[in-house]
C-alpha positions as CSV (number, residue, x, y, z in Angstrom):
1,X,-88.0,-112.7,-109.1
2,X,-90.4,-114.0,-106.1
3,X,-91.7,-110.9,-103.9
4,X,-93.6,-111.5,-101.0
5,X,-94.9,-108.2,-99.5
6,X,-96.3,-107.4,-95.9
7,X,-97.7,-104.4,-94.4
8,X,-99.9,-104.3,-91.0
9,X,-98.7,-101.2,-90.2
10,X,-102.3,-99.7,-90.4
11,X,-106.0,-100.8,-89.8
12,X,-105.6,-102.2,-93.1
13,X,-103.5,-105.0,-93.2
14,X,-102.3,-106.8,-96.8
15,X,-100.6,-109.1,-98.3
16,X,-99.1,-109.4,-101.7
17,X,-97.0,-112.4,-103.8
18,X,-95.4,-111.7,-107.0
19,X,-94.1,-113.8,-109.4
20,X,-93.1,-113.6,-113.2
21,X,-95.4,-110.4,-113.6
22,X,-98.3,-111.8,-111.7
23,X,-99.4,-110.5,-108.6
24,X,-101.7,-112.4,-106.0
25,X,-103.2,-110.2,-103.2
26,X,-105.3,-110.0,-99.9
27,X,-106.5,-107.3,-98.1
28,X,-107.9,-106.7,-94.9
29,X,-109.8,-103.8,-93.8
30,X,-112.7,-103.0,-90.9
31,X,-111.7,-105.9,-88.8
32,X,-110.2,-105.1,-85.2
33,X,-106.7,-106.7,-84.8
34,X,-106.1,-107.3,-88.3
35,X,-102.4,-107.6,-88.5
36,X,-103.3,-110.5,-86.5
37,X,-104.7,-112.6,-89.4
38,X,-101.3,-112.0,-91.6
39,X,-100.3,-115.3,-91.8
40,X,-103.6,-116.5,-92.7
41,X,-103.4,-113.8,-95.8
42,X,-100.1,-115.4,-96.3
43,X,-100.9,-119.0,-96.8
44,X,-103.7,-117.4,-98.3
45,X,-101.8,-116.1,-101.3
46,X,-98.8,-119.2,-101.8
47,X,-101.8,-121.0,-101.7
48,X,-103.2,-119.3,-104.9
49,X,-100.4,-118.5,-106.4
50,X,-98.8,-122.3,-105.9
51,X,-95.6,-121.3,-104.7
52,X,-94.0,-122.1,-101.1
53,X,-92.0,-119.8,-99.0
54,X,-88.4,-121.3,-100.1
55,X,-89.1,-120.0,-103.7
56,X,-89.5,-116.4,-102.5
57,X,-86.2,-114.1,-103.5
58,X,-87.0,-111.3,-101.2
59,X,-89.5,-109.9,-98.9
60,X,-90.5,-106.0,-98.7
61,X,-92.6,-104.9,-95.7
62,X,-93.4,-101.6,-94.4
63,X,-91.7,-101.0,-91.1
64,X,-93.9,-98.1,-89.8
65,X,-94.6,-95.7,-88.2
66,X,-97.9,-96.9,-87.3
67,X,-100.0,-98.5,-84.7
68,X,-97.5,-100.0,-82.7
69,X,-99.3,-104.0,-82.4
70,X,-99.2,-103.7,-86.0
71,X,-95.8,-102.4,-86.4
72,X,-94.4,-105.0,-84.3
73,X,-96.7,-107.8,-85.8
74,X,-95.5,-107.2,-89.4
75,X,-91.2,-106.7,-87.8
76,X,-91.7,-109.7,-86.1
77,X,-93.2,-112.0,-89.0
78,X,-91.1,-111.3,-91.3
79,X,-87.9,-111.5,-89.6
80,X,-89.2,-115.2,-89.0
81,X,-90.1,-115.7,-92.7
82,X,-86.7,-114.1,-93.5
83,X,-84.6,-116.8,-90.8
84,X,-86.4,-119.8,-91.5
85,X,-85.8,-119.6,-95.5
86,X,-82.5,-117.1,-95.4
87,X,-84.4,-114.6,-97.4
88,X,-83.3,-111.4,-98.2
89,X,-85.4,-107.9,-97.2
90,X,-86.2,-104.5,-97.7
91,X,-88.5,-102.0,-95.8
92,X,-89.7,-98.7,-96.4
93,X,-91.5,-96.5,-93.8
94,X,-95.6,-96.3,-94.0
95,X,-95.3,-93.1,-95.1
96,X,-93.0,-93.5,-97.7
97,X,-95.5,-96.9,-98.8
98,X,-99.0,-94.6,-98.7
99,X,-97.2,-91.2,-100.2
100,X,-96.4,-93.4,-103.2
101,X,-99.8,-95.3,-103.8
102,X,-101.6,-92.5,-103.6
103,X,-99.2,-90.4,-105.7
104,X,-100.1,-93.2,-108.1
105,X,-103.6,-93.6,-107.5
106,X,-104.1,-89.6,-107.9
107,X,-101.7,-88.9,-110.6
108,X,-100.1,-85.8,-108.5
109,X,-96.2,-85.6,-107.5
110,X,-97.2,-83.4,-104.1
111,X,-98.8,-85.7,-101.4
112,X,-99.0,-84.7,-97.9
113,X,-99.1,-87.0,-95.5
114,X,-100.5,-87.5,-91.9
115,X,-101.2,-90.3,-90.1
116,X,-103.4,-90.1,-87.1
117,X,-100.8,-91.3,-84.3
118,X,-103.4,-90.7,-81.2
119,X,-102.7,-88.7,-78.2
120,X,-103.3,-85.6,-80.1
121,X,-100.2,-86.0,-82.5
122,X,-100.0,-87.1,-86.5
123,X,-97.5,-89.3,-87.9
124,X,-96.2,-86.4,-90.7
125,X,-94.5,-86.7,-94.3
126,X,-94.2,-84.5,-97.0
127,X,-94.0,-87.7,-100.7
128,X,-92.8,-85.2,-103.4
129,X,-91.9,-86.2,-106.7
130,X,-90.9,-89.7,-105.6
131,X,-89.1,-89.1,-102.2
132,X,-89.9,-88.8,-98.9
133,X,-89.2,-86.0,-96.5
134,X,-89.4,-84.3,-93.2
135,X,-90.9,-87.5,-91.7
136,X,-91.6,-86.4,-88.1
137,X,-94.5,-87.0,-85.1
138,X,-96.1,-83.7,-83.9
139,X,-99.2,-81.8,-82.8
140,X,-101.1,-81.1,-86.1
141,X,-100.3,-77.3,-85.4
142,X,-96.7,-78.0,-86.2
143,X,-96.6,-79.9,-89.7
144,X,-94.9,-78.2,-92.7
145,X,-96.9,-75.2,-94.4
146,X,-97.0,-76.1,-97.7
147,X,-97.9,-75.0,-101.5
148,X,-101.7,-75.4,-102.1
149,X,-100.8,-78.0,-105.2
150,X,-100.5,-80.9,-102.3
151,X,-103.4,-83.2,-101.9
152,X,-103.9,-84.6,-98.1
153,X,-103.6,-88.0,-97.3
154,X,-104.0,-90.1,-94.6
155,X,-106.3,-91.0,-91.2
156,X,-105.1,-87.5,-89.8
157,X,-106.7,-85.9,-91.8
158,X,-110.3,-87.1,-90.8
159,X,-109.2,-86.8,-87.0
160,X,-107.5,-83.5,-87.3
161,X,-108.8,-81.9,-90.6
162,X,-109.5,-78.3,-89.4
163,X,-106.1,-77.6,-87.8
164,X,-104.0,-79.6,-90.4
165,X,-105.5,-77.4,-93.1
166,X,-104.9,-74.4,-91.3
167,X,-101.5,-75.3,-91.0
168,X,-100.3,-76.9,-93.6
169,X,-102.3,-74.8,-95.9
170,X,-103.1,-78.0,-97.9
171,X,-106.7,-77.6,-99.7
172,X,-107.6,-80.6,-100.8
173,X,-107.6,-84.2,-99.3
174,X,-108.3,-87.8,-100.1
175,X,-109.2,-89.6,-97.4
176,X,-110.0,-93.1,-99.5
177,X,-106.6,-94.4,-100.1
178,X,-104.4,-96.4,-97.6
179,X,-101.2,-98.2,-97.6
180,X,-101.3,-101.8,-99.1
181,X,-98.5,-104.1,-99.9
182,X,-99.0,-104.5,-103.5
183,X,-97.1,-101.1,-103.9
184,X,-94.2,-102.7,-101.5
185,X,-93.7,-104.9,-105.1
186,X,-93.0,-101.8,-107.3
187,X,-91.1,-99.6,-104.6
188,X,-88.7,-102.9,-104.2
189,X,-88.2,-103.0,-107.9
190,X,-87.6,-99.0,-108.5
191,X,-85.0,-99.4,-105.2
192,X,-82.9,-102.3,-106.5
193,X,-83.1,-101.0,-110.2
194,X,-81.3,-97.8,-108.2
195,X,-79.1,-99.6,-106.5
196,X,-80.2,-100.5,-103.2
197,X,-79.5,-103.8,-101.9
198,X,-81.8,-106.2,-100.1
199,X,-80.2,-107.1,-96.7
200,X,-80.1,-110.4,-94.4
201,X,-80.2,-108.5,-91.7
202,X,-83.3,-108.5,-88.8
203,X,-85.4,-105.3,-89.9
204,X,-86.0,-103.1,-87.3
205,X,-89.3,-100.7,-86.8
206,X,-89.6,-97.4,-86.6
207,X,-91.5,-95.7,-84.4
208,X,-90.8,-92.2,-84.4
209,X,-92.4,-91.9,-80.9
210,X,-89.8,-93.6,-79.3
211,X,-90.2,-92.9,-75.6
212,X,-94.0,-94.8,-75.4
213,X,-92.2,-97.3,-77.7
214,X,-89.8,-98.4,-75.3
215,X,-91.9,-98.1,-72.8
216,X,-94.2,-100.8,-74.3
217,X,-91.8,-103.0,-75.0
218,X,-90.9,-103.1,-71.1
């Protein structure tokens, strides 16, 4: 199977093409605007990797929550990728994408996750043992208060460290470790393997706050 994976969701935007067991990657970080160099990263890697878009089988993409440019840069080029070629796809939420890389990356199965989502609020997850749960926006005052075996993740917790710990009574954090689309490829995988089918139809964003989101898109 050909995966093509996208994520721009974050400051850090990536790219990654797999093929037979190979994977060919680029990844963007401390450049403003980088979702808007995807499709550069995208030639970038068929380039390298010598395949074309009609050879792709399916494409996974993280649909957010994030910053909302981003979101809507990585929604909007890959329902174009998907309609040009009629290629199936499969999102997963940002959370969901940076909950399992760093539950990788860390070798723990409790991850708490915050995202800062500006105007005071965090973009809040809880990844435990392979799921994702009580995905919500809020003040960082109101996330989940939690066992002390979860390890912090995520830009909230650099912008909001004191009163996330306080709350959440989560000890230690890793502040390192951010979404990328290579780990799209294996959460595809483990979702089809479990039954989940890849759909034709246009993926949608999530936003979680979704009064300034549709008053953006105005």
């Amino acid at each position: 199977m050909n995966i093509l994976a996208i994520d721009t969701c974050t400051e850090v935007a990536s790219v990654t093409l797999y093929s037979s067991g190979v994977r060919t990657s680029r990844v963007l970080t401390n450049v403003d605007k980088s979702s808007g160099h995807i499709l550069r990263l995208c030639d970038e890697v068929f380039e390298e990797s010598g395949k074309q878009l009609k050879e792709i089988n399916l494409i996974a993409y993280s649909k957010g929550p994030g910053a909302f440019t981003g979101v809507r840069m990585c929604i909007g080029v890959v329902q174009g990728l998907s309609l040009s070629c009629s290629i199936p796809t499969i999102g997963f939420s940002t959370l969901e994408l940076l909950g399992f890389r760093a539950s990788k990356i860390l070798k723990v199965e409790k991850i708490a996750i915050a995202l800062d989502a500006r105007m005071g609020e965090v973009y809040w997850a809880v990844y435990e043992h392979g799921a994702v749960s009580k995905m919500k926006i809020c003040n960082p005052e109101d996330v989940d208060y939690l066992d002390a075996d979860f390890v912090g993740v995520g830009t909230g917790w650099g912008a909001h460290h004191d009163k996330l710990h306080l709350a959440s009574n989560v000890k230690l954090t890793e502040l390192t470790i951010y979404p990328e689309a290579c780990e799209l490829v294996d959460l595809s995988l483990l979702a089809i393997e479990t039954g989940q089918s890849p759909t034709f139809e246009l993926p949608e964003p999530i936003y979680l706050r979704n009064n300034v989101a549709q008053k953006s898109l105005k």
